[in-house]
N, C-alpha and C positions, 0 to 999 in steps of 0.2 A: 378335935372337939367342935369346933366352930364348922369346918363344914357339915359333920353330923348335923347341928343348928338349923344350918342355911338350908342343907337337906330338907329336914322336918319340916318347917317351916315353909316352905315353898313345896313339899307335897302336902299340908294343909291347908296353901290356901286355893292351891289346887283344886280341890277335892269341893271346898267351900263355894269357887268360881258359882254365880248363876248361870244355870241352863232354862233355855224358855220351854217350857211343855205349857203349848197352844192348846192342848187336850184337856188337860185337867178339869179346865172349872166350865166345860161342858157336862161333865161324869152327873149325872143325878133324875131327878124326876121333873121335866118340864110342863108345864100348859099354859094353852090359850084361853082366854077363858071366856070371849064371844062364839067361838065356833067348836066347843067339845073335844078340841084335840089336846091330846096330851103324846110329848114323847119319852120315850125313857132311852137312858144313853149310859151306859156301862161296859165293861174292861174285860171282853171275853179271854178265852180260855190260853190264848198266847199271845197276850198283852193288848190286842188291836182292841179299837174303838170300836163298840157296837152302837146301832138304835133300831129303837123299835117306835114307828109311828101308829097311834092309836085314833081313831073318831068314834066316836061313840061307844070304846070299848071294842072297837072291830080294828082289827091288825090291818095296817092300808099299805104303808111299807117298814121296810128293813130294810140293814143294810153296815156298812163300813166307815166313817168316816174319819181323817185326818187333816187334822187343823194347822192355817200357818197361821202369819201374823194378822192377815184383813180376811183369808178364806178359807172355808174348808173344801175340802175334795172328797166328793160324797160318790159311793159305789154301791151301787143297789141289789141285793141276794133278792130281793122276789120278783125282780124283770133284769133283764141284761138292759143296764143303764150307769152310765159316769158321768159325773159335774161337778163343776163348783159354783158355789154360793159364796156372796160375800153375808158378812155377820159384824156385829156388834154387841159388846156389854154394856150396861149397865156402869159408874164406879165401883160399886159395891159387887158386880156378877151374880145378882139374882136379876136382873132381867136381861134378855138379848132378844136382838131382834136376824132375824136371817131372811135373804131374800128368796122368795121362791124360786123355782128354776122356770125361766124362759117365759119370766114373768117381772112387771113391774113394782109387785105389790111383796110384803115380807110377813113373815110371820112375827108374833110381838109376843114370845113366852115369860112365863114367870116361873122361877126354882121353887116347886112346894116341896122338897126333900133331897 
């Protein structure tokens, strides 16, 4: 009976362990709100990261992205393009900021959804 216990118990706390998913608190509806862009970033159809970058309501790009701990790894479906960007939250994760690629300068969005 005690190993049954030790069993359990140890495939409990197993199970409980934290796993970091660097994705998650990207998932939602981003913008900037000096320059009209907004992105939206959601869980396409076989779990990968999608985005979709928006200016003025005009689709600029798209694309795949996978987060680690300081950057993500960004793959572009409407030009053959791959990079990474570093990024930052917010404490709370509604705001990050990401740097542009091959660029100085970052974008600063806020989570409206």
């Amino acid at each position: 009976m005690l190993i049954k216990s030790l069993l359990i118990i140890s495939f409990l706390s197993l199970s409980n362990a934290p796993t970091e998913n660097y994705n998650e608190p990207f998932i939602g509806i981003w913008s900037e709100s000096h320059s009209g862009e907004a992105i939206q970033v959601f869980r396409g159809e076989n779990e990968d990261i999608l985005f979709e970058r928006f200016l003025d309501n005009v689709l600029v790009a798209s694309g795949k992205v996978d987060a680690g701990e300081l950057e993500i790894q960004v793959t572009r479906s409407d030009i053959d393009s791959k990079y990474k960007l570093e990024y930052a939250f917010s404490p709370d994760q509604q705001i990050l900021s990401v740097m542009k690629p091959n660029s100085t300068e970052a974008w600063l969005l806020y989570k409206i959804r």
